[in-house]
matplotlib code that plots the C-alpha trace (Angstrom):
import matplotlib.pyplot as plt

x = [6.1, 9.2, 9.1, 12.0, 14.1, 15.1, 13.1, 14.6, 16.3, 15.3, 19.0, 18.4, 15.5, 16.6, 19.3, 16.7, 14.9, 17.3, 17.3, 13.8, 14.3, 12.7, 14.2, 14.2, 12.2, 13.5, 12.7, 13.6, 13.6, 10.7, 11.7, 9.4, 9.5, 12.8, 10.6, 11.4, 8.8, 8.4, 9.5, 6.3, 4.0, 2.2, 4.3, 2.1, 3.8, 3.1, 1.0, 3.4, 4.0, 6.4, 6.8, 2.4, 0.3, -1.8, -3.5, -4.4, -2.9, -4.6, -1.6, -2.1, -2.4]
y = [19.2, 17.8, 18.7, 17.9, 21.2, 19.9, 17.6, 14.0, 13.7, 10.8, 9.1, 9.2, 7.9, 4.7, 4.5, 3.4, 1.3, -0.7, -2.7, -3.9, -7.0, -10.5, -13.1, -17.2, -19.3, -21.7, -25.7, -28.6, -32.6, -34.6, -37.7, -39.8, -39.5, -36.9, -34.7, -30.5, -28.9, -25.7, -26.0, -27.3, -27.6, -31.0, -32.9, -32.5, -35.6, -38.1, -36.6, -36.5, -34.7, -35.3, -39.2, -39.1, -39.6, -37.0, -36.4, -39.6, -38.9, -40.5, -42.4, -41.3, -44.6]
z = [27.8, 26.2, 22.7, 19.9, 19.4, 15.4, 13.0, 12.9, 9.7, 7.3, 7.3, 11.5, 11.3, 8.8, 10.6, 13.8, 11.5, 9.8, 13.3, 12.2, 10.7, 10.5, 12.3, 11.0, 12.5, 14.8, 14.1, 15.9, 15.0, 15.8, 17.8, 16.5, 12.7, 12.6, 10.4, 11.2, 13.0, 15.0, 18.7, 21.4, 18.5, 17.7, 14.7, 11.7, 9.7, 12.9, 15.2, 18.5, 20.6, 23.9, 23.0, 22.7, 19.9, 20.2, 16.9, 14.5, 11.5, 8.4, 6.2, 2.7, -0.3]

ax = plt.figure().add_subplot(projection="3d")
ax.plot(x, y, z, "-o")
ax.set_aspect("equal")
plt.show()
């Protein structure tokens, strides 16, 4: 069995991790109403999705 011959050190080992990072979330425009939105997701302003209504969304007074 392959085993390590010498302990990772903790610089190496931040040095691997550093690559973890979070990413920003990607939005598009919805063509409807031209509010963002996240990409194939219904539009939670109107309701669209694709050019359909597809969830009635109740107009606030």
């Amino acid at each position: 069995m392959a085993v390590p011959k010498r302990k990772t050190s903790h610089a190496r080992k931040n040095k691997r991790r550093a690559q973890w990072k979070l990413e920003t979330p990607a939005f598009s425009r919805c063509t409807q109403c031209g509010e963002l939105k996240m990409p194939h997701r219904v539009c939670g302003n109107c309701g669209f999705y694709k050019g359909k209504e597809v969830v009635k969304v109740a107009k606030e007074a």
